[in-house]
N, C-alpha and C positions, 0 to 999 in steps of 0.2 A: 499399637503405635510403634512406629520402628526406633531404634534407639540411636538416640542422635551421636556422630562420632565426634568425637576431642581433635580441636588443631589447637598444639599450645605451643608453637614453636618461640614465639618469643618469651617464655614462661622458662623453657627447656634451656634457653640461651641462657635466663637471668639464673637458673639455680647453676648450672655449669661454671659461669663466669666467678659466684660466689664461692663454689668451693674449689676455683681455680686449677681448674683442670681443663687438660687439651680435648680437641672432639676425637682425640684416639682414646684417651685414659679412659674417657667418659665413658665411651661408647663399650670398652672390656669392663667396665665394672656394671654396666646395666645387662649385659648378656648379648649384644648387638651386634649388626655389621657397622664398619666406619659409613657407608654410603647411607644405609637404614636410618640411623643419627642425622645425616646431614639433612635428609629429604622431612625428617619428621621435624628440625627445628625448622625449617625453613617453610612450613606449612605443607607441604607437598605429599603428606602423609597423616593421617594423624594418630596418635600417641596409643600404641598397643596396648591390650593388658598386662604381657611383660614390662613394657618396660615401667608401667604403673605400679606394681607387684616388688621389682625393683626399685625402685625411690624410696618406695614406704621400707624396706625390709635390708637396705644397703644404708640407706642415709637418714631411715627416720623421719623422711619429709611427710608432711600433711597433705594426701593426696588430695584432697578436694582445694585443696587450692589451685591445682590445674583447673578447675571449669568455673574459676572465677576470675575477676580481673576486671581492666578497663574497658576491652572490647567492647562488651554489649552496651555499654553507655558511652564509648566513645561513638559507636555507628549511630548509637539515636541523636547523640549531639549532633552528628556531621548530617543526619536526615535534616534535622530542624533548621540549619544553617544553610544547606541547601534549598530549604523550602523558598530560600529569602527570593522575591522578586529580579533580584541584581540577577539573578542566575538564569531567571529566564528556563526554558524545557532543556538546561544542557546538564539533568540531572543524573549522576551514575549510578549504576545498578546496585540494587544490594549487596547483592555476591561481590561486585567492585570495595563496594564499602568497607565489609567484611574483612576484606584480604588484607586491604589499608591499615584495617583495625590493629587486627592480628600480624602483621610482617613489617608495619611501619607507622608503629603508636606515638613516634616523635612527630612525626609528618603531621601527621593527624591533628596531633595538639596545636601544632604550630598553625595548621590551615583554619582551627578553632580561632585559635589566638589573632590572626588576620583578619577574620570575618568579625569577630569582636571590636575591633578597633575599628572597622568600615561603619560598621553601627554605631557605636558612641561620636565618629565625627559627625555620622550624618543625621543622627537626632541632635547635638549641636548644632548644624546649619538649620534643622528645618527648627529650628523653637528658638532660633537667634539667643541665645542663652548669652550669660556674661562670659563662656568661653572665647567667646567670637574676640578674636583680638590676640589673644591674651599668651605671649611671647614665651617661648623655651615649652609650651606646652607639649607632651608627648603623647603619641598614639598607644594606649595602652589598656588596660582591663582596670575599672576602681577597681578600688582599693576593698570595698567590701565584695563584689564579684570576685576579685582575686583570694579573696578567705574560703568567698562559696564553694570554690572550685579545686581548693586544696582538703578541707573537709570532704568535698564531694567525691577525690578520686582518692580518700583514705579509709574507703568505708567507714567513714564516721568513725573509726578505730584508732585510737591511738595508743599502742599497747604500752610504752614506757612510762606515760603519763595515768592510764588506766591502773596501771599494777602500782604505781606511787602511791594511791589513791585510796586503793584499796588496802594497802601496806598502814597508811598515816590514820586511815577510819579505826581501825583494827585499834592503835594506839588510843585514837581517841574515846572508844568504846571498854576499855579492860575496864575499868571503876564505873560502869554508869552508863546514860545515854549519850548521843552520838549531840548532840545541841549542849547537853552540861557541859562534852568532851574541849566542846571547841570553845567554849567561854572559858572553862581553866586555862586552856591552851595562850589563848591571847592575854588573861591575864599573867601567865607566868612567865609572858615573854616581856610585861610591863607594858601591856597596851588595857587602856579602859574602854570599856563597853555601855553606852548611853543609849537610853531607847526613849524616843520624841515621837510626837504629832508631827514630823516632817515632811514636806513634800519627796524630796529624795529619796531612795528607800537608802541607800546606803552610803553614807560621807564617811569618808577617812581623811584624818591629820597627822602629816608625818612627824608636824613640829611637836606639836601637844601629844604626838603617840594615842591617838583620840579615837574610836570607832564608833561612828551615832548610826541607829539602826531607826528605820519607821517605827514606830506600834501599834501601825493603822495596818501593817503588811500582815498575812496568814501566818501561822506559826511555821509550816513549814518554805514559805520565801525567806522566812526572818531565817532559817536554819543554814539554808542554800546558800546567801548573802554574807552568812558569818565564813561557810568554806571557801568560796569566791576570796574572799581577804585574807583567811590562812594560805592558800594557794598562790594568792600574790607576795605576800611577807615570807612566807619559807621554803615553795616550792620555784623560786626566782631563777636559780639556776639552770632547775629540769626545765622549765618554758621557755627562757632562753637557747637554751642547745638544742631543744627543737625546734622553735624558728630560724636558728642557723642553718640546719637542715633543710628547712622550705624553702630556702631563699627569694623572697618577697620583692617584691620592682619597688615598692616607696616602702616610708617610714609608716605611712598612713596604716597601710597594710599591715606592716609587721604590730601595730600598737594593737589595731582591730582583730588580728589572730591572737594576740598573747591574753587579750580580756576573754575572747574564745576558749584558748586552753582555761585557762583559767574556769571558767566555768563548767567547759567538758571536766577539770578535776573534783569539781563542787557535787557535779552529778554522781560520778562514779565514785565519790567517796558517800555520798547520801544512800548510796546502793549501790553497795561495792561488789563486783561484778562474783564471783563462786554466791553468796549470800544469794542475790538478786534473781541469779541464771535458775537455781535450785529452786527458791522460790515461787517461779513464773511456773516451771517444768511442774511442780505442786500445784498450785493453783489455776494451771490450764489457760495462764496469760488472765486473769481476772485484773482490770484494772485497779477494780475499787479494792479490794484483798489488798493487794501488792500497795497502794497508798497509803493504805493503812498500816500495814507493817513495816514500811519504810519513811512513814511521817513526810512521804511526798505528795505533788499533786498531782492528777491525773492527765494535767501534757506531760512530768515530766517524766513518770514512768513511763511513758505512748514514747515520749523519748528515747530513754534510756532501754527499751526493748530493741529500738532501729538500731544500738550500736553495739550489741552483743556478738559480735564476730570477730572472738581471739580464737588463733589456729589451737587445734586442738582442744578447744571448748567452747563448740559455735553453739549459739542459740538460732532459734527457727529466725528464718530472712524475713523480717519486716521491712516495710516501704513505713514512711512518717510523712505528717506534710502536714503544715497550719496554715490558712488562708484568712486574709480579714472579710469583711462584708463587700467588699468590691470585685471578692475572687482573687485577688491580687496574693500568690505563692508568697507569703513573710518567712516560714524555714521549710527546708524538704532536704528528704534525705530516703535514698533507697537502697536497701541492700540483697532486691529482689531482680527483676527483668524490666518492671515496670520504671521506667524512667516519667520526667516530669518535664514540663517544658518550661524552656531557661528565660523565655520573654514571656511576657502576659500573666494570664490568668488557668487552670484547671479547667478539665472538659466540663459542660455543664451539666453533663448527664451522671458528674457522678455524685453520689450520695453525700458528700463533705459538704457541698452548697445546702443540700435541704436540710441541714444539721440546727443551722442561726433559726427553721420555724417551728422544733421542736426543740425547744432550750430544758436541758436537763433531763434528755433521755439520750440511750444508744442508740445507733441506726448500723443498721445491718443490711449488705448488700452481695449478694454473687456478679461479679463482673468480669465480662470477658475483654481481652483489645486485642488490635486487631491482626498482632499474628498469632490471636488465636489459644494465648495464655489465659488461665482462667485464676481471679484473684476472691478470697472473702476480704469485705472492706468494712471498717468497725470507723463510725463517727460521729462525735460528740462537741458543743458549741462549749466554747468556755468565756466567759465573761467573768475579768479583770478589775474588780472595784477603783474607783480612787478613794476609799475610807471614809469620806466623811459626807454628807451632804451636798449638791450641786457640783461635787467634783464628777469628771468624767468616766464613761466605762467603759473600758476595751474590750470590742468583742469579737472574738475569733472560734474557728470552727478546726478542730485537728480532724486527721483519719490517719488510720494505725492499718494494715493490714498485709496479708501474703498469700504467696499462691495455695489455690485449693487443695493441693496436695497435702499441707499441712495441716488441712481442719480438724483434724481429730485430736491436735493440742489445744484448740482454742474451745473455748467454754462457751464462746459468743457462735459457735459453728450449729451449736446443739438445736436440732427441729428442724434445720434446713436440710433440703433436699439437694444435695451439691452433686448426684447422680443424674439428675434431669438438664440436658441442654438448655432446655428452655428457660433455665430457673433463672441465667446469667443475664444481665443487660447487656447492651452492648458499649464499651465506653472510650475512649481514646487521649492522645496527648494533648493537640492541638490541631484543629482544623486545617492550618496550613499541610501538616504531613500526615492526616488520619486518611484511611484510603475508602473507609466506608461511602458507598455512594448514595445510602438511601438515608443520613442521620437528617432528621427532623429539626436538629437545633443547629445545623451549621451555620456559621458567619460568613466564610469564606469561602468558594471553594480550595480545592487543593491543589496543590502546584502540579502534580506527576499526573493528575486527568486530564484529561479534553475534555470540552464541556460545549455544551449546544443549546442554542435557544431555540424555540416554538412559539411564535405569537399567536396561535389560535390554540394554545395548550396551557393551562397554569396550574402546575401542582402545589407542593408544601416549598419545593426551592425553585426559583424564575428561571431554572436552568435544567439539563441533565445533566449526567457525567459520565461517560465512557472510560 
């Protein structure tokens, strides 16, 4: 297989800019010509081993962070948003995409951001919704989209919040366990801790300084739910000056990202990331292991693995993704190649749907899409009590997984044949931009084919596709 070449020209601009230097200085201190510099930020070249060799070895930079970034997910977004009907066959080419991606990421966003707001007006008009009317209203991304997609383009990484996190567990662990840690904590800050029969899992009083917890919830929600409220009470500041940082279009948004942090600091203090990363690296990514030794549950390690990606102490790229019984994406996050589609529901060929007709097992899958990347994909249903009787039960299905190149970390890899072509399924985003033309389970065809009918022919689809 030929070895794909690096354009990181905007990558190139943003370390330069930071450490504030001209594209002459630049260019003497990495060993280069000034022209050489130019042509490689500007994509027109891409990034040689020297000057690779130099980065790491002049400034210490984490060279693999050149072959990551927003690109590869900004082109599948801009696929998927192109698939829309509005556009009709005035689709651009990949290599188009690509260059967009890479040489003009603001553009991109922004053309994101457009196409987003043509969609929310116009599912408004067609569902006459109470927007209709409704005066000073702005064209814009909710407020919850708008969190998706600052998550989405931060690698699920927050590294100032992640090392608070792990900094404050540490504190709360020196005498004891990490759940003792944080009930002394609230109480010595003078806040009491009440555990009810409640529907809520967790009510806080700021007058009474009051903190009632369910005791219907698992021992470790009830642990989660306690950091969640430490992280609101005293890490207030850190969540603020990072959503300063993001800067958010409503209030809406900024509330729904701060209960976000919030909870990414609940996670990374429950399994605080050097503990956790070591851990996994030992146990070969074992779910049920890792839950047990971190008093977590098994979404929220499948979680807390997708977001292991601090420069210079990466853990292997998982993709995450939890769907309810409708198919319907409720969180996703990837930190592989494999992107997920931002409208609808998951392809149906892939293993996370047949998850809900074996409840309480793993399912294991080799899967290919379709330019041709190969993923093992790990998925397991989880069903959510409501505690008592007639109460309700939420049931949802995760999948945790990464490219096959990784299987030799995963425990779940063991017995398969990840050598054999055939092993792989075939499986894709979404029908509007999947290019396969023989898939059995499509709804739709696809935008970028031609398609033809035959009335004295009827196959599996009432069509071809060329």
């Amino acid at each position: 297989m030929a070895t794909q070449k690096l354009y990181a020209g905007a990558k190139l601009r943003d370390i330069r800019g930071r450490l504030g230097l001209t594209q002459k200085d630049f260019a003497a201190k990495l060993g280069i010509s000034l022209p050489y510099l130019n042509q490689m930020e500007n994509n027109n070249r891409p990034v040689s081993t020297t000057v690779v060799l130099a980065l790491a070895q002049e400034f210490g930079f984490d060279v693999t962070e050149l072959g990551q970034g927003d690109a590869e997910r900004l082109v599948t977004d801009m696929r998927e948003a192109l698939a829309d009907p509005v556009f009709g066959d005035t689709t651009p080419q990949l290599a188009d995409l690509r260059l967009t991606a890479s040489n003009a990421p603001v553009l991109a966003r922004a053309f994101l951001a457009l196409h987003r707001a043509y969609r929310q007006t116009h599912e408004r008009l067609a569902s006459l919704d109470e927007a209709l009317g409704r005066e000073g209203s702005q064209l814009q991304p909710s407020p919850w989209e708008e969190v998706r997609d600052f998550f989405h383009y931060c690698d699920n990484y927050i590294d100032a919040v992640d090392r608070a996190a792990e900094r404050f567990a540490g504190q709360l662990t020196a005498q004891g366990d990490l759940r003792s840690g944080a009930l002394a904590r609230l109480e010595a800050d003078g806040y009491t801790v009440n555990f009810a029969q409640s529907t809520p899992m967790r009510t806080f009083d700021s007058v009474r300084r009051t903190l009632t917890l369910s005791s219907l919830l698992p021992l470790e929600t009830q642990t989660f739910q306690l950091l969640v409220q430490l992280a609101l009470l005293r890490q207030n500041q850190l969540l603020d000056a990072t959503l300063d940082l993001a800067r958010f279009q409503s209030e809406e948004a900024r509330a729904i990202a701060k209960l976000g942090l919030a909870n990414y600091f609940a996670g990374a203090a429950l399994m605080p990331y050097g503990a956790f990363l070591s851990a996994a690296q030992d146990t070969r990514h074992d779910l049920e292991l890792l839950a047990a030794k971190f008093g977590a549950s098994i979404e929220q390690v499948a979680h807390r693995l997708s977001t292991l990606q601090r420069p210079g102490a990466k853990g292997v790229p998982f993709f995450f993704v939890r769907v309810d019984q409708a198919g319907t994406i409720t969180k996703r996050h990837s930190a592989t190649r494999l992107q997920f589609a931002r409208f609808g529901g998951a392809c149906p060929l892939w293993n996370v749907h047949r998850a809900f007709e074996t409840p309480g097992r793993f399912l294991r899958q080799l899967a290919e899409t379709p330019d041709g990347v190969r993923y093992i994909s790990l998925a397991s249903d989880v069903s959510k009590s409501g505690g008592h009787f007639g109460a309700p039960v939420r049931r949802y299905a995760i999948s945790l997984g990464c490219e096959v190149r990784h299987a030799s970390a995963l425990v779940y890899a063991d017995g398969l044949d990840v050598t054999r072509a055939s092993a792989f399924e075939p499986i894709g985003i979404s029908c509007r931009i999947c290019e396969r033309t023989n898939c059995h389970q499509r709804s739709v065809p696809p935008l970028e084919k031609r398609l033809t009918t035959t009335p004295n022919i009827r196959d599996v689809l009432p069509y071809r596709l060329e």
